[in-house]
C-alpha positions as CSV (number, residue, x, y, z in Angstrom):
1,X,-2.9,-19.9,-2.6
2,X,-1.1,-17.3,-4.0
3,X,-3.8,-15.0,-4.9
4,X,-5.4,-15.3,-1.9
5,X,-2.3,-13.9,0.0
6,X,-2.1,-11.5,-2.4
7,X,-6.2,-10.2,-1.7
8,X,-5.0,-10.4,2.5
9,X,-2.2,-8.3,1.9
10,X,-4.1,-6.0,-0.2
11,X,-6.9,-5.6,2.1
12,X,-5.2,-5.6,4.9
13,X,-3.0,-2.3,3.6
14,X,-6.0,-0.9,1.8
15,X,-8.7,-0.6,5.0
16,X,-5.6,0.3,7.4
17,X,-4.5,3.4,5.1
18,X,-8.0,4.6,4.5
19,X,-8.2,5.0,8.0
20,X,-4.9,6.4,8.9
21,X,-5.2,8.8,5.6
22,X,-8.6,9.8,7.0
23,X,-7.0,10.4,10.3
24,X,-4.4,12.5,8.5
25,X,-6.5,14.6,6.1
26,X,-8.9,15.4,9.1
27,X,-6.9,16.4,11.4
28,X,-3.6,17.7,9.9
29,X,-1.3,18.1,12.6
30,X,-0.8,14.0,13.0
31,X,-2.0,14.3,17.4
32,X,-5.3,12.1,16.8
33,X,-2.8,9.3,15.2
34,X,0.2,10.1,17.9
35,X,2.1,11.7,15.3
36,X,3.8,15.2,16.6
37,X,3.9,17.6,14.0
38,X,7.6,18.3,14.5
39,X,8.5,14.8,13.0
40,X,7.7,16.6,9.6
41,X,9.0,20.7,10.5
42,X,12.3,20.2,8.6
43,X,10.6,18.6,5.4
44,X,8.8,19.7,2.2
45,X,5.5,19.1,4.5
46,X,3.8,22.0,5.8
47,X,1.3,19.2,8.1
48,X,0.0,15.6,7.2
49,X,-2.5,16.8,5.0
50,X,-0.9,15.6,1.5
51,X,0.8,12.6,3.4
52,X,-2.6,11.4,4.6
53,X,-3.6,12.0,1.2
54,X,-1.4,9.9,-0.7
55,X,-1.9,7.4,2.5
56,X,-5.5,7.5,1.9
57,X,-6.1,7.0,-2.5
58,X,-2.8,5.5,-3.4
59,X,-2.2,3.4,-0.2
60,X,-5.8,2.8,1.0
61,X,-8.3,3.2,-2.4
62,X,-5.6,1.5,-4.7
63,X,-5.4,-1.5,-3.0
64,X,-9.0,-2.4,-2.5
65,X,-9.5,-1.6,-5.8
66,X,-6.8,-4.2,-7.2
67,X,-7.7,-6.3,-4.4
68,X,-11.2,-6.8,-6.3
69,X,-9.3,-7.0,-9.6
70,X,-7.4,-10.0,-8.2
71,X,-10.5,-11.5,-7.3
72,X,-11.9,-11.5,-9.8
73,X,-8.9,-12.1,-12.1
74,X,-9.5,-8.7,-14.2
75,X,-6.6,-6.8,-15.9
76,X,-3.1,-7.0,-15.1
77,X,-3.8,-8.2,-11.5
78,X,-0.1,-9.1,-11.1
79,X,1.6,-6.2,-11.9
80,X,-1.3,-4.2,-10.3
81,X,-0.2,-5.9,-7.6
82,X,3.4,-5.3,-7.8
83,X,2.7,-2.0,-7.9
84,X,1.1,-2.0,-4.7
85,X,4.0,-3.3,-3.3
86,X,6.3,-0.9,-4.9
87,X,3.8,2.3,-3.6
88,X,3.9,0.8,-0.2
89,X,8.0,0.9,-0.3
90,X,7.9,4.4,-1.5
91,X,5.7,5.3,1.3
92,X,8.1,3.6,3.7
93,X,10.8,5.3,2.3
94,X,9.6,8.8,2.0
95,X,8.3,8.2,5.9
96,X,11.2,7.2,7.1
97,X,13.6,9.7,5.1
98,X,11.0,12.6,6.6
99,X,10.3,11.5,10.1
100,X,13.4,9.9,11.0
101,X,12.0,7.6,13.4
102,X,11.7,3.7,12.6
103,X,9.3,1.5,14.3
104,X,8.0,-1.9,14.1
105,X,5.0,-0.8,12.5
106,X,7.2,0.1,9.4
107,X,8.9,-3.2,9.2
108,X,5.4,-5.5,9.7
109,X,4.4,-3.1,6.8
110,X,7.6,-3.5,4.9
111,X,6.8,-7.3,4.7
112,X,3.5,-6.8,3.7
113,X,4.5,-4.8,0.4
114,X,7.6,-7.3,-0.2
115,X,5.1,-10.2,0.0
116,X,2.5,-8.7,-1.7
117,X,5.4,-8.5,-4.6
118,X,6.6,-12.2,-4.0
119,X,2.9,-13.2,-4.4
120,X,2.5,-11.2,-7.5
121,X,5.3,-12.5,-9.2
122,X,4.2,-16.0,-8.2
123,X,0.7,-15.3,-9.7
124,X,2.1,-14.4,-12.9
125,X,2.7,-18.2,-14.2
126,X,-1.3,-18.7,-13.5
127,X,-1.8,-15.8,-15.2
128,X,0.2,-16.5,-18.4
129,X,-1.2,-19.8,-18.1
130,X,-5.1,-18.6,-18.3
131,X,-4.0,-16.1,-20.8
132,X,-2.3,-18.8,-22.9
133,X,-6.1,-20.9,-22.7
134,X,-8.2,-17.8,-23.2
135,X,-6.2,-17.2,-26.8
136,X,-6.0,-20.4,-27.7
């Protein structure tokens, strides 16, 4: 049950930040997205170029990949996934800090990263467990 969560959550983050990375890296001033380009003036951001960016691989890329991984049950899918969570909260939190503006978009998001954590952690006993049959 878990790990199916865990793949929603995942896929659900991944295919929306491709898109909105895309959006970003295409057309750096954030207007196709609704996203005025003086939300980032005052920040280490010259446009939404290298947001979109991390938006796009870490965000988008990242979590299809571990989304297959959980799966199929390859790796570290756990902490993979926890990690997933964690990028998404560091994304949130470097948005937020830049842009200064909070939406509901941001919290529906923030729950997807803290349960795609709570999941993670939960998958870790059937992981142990089919670790603890493969070696034995």
């Amino acid at each position: 049950m878990m790990r199916y969560l865990a793949i929603a959550l995942l896929l659900l983050n991944g295919i929306s930040a491709i898109f909105g990375g895309y959006a970003l890296m295409t057309d750096a001033t954030g207007s196709g997205v609704g996203m005025p380009i003086q939300w980032i003036e005052n920040s280490i951001f010259h446009d939404y170029f290298i947001p979109g960016l991390y938006l796009f691989f870490v965000n988008g890329v990242a979590n299809l990949a571990i989304a297959v991984a959980v799966w199929f049950k390859k790796g570290q899918y756990p902490m993979f996934t926890i990690m997933a969570g964690v990028a998404l909260a560091v994304w949130l939190a470097v948005q937020i800090i830049t842009i200064r503006q909070l939406s509901m978009l941001q919290f529906v998001y923030a729950l997807v990263g803290f349960f795609m954590i709570v999941s993670a952690i939960a998958m870790r006993t059937t992981y142990n467990r089919d670790l603890e049959k493969r070696e034995a």
